[in-house]
C-alpha positions in Angstrom: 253.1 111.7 244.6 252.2 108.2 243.2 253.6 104.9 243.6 254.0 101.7 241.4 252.9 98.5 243.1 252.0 94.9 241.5 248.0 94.2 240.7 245.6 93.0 243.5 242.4 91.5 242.6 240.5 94.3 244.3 241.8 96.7 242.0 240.2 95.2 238.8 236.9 97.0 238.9 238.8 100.3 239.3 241.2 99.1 236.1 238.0 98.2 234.2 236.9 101.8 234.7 240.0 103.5 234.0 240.0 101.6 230.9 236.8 103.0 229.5 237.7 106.6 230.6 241.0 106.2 229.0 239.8 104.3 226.0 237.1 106.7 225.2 237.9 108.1 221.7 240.9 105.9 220.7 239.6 102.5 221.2 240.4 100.8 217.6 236.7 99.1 218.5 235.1 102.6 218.9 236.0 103.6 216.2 234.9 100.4 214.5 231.2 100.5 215.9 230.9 104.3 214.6 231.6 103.9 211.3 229.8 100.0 210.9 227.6 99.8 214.2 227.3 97.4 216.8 228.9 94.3 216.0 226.8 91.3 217.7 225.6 92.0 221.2 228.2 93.6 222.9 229.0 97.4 222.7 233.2 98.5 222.2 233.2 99.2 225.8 231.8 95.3 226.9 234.2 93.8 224.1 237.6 96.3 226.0 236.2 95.3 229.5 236.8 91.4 228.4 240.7 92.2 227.0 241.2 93.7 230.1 239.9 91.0 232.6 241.3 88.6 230.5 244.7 89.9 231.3 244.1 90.3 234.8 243.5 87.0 235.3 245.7 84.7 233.1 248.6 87.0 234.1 248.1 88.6 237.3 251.8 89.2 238.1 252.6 91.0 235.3 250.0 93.8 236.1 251.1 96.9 237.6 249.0 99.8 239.3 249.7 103.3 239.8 247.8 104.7 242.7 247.8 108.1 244.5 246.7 108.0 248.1 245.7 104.3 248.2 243.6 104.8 244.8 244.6 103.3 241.5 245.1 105.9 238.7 246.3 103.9 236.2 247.8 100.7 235.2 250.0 98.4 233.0 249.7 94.7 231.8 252.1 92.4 230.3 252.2 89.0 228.4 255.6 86.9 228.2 255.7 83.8 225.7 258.1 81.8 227.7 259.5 80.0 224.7 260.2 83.2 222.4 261.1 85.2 225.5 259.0 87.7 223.8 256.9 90.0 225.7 254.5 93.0 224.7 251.7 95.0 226.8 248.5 94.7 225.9 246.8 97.6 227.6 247.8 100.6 229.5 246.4 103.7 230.8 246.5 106.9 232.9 243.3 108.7 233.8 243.4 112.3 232.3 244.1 114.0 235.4 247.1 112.0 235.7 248.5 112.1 232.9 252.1 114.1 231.4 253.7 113.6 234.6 256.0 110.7 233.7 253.3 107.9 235.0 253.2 105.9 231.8 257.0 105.7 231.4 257.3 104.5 235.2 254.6 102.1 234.5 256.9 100.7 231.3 260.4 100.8 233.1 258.2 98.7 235.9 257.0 96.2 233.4 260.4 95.9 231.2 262.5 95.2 234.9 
């Protein structure tokens, strides 16, 4: 069983990892540095890693964590523009293991309430 709880700042490194297991093979900047190489001096995985913490930290409260017995298994982050009242997600992800069991819908419904 899993639960849905808000973001602490203990879980980034764990988010950060789930991210580049997740990631692997779909990232739009993989995919990018296969077919044209490196671009400057940091590899797909460094350039995700920064997207990531930079949502963790310029909106921590509209990041949510999945966790099974006390350890994150995936997560959800959000971005509101106040004055549109638009929002959209940035990143989300389910380890493998994980996944197909109705996680990443929870993790949206969480977000959208």
């Amino acid at each position: 069983m899993y639960l849905i709880r808000k973001y602490r700042t203990s879980d980034s490194q764990t988010i950060v990892q789930i991210t580049i297991t997740c990631f692997q093979g779909v990232s739009i900047d993989q995919n990018i540095e296969k077919r044209f190489g490196r671009i400057g001096e940091h590899t797909w995985q460094e350039r995700k890693m920064r997207h990531v913490e930079k949502d963790l930290a310029e909106n921590p409260d509209g990041v949510f964590v999945a966790e099974v017995d006390d350890t994150p298994i995936g997560y959800i982050t959000t971005r509101l523009d106040r004055d549109t009242r638009i929002g959209w997600i940035p990143h989300m992800a389910v380890l493998p293991d994980y996944q197909k069991m109705g996680i990443g819908k929870h993790l949206i419904e969480t977000a959208l309430e």
